[in-house]
C-alpha positions as CSV (number, residue, x, y, z in Angstrom):
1,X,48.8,68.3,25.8
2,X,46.4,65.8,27.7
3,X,43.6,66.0,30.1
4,X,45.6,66.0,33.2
5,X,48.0,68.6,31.9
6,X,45.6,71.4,30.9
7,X,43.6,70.6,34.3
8,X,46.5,71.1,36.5
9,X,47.5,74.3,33.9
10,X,44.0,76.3,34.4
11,X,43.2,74.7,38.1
12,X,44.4,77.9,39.6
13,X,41.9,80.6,37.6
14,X,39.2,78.8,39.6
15,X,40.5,78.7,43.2
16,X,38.4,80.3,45.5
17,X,35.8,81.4,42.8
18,X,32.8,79.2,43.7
19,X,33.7,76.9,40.7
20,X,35.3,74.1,40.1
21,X,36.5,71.7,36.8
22,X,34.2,68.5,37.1
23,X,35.3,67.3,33.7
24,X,37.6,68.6,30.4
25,X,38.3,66.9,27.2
26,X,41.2,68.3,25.1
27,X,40.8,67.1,21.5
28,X,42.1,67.9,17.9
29,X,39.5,69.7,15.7
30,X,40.7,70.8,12.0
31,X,44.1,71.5,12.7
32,X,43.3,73.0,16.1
33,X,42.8,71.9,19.5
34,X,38.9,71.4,20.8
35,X,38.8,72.0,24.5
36,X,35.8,70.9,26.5
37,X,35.1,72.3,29.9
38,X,32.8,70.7,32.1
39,X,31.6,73.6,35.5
40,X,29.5,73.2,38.3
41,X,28.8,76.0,40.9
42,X,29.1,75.4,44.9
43,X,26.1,77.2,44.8
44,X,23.3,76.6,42.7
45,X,23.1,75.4,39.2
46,X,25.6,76.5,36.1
47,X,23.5,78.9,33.6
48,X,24.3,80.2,30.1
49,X,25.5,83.6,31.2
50,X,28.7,81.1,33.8
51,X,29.5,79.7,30.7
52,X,30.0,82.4,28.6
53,X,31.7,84.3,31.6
54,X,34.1,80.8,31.9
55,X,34.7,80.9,28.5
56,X,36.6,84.7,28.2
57,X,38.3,83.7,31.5
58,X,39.7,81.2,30.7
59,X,40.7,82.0,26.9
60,X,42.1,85.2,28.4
61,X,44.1,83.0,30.9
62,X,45.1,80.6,28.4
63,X,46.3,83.5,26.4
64,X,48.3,85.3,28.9
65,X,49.9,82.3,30.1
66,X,51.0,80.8,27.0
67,X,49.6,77.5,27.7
68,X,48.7,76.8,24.2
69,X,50.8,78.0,20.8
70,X,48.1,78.5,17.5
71,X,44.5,77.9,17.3
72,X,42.0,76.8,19.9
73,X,38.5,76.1,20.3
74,X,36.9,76.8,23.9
75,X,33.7,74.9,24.7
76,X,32.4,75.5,28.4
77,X,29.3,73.9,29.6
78,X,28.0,72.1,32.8
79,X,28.0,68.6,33.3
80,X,24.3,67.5,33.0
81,X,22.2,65.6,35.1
82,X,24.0,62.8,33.7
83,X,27.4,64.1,34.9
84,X,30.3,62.1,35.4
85,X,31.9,61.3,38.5
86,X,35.4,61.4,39.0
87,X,37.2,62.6,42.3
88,X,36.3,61.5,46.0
89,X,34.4,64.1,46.4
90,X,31.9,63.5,43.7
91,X,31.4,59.9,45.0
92,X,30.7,61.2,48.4
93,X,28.6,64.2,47.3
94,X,26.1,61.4,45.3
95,X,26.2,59.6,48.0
96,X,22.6,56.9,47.7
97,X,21.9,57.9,43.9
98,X,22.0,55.6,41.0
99,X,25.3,55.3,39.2
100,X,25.7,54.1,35.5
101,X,29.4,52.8,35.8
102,X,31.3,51.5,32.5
103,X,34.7,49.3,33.2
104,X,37.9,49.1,30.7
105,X,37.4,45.3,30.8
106,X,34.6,43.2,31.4
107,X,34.5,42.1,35.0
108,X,32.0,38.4,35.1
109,X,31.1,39.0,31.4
110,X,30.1,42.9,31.3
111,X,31.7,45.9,31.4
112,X,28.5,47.9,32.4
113,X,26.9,47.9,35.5
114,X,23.9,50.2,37.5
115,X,24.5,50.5,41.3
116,X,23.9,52.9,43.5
117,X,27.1,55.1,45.6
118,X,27.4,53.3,49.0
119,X,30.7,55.5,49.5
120,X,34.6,55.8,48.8
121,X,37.6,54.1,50.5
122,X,41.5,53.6,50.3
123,X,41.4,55.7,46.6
124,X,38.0,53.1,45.2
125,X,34.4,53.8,44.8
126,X,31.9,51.8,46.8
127,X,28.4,50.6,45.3
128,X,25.7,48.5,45.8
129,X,25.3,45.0,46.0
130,X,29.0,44.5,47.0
131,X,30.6,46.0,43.5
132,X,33.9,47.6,44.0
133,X,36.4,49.0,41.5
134,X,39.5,50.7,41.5
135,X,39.9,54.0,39.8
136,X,41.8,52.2,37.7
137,X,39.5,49.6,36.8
138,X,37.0,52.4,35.8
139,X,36.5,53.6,32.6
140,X,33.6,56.3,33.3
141,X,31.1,56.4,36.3
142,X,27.4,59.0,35.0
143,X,24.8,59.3,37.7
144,X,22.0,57.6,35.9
145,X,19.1,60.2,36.9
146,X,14.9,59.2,36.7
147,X,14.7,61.5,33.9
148,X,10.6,60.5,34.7
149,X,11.2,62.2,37.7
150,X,13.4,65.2,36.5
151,X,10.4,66.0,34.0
152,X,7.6,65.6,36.9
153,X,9.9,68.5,38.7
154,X,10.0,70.9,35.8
């Protein structure tokens, strides 16, 4: 089973629960599968107690509907302040912040480049200083946080 498969197989637990999937990894780990769960929360931030709540729900749900035969590992955390951006949504939610983003190919010699979100058109991310990619194009996009910042604020 891939990524999109087991996203579009537990999607529906979090409908209308204040949730939603930012991220999941589905890997093989000693014989059994390794699945990483990536939550953020409409409202606030994702704490220790969401992710062990996350966790049962979705193993229960996993169990119940069969979606996976033998041994599975269930890892649920939230995406960080380094998170990684993926649907419209996320690109327009960012919106101004500072964007690490990493291409499958290089693109005039590198494959990494730091831009800020300008927006999100016709299916493509817009940054700064006139960079555009596809989705395709795109290996991973991180916000790329002042972590000097983040620990003046803590």
């Amino acid at each position: 089973m891939n990524n999109k498969e087991f996203e579009e197989k537990i999607s529906p637990l979090f409908a209308e629960s204040g949730f939603e999937i930012v991220d999941l990894k589905v890997s093989g780990q000693g014989g059994r599968l390794l699945l990483q769960i990536f939550i953020d929360k409409e409202n606030g931030e994702v704490n220790l107690a969401d992710c062990e709540t996350w966790t049962d729900k979705i193993g229960s749900y996993i169990d119940m509907n069969n979606i996976i035969s033998g041994g599975y590992i269930i890892e649920v955390s939230s995406p960080g302040v380094d998170r990684v951006l993926k649907k419209e949504k996320d690109f327009l939610k960012f919106k101004g912040k500072e964007v690490k983003i990493m291409l499958k190919v290089p693109f005039d010699g590198s494959r990494v480049y730091y831009a800020k979100i300008e927006g999100f058109e016709n299916g493509s991310p817009i940054f700064s200083d006139g960079l555009k990619f596809t989705m395709d194009q795109i290996q991973e996009v991180r916000l790329n946080p002042d972590y000097n910042e983040l620990l003046k604020n803590k």
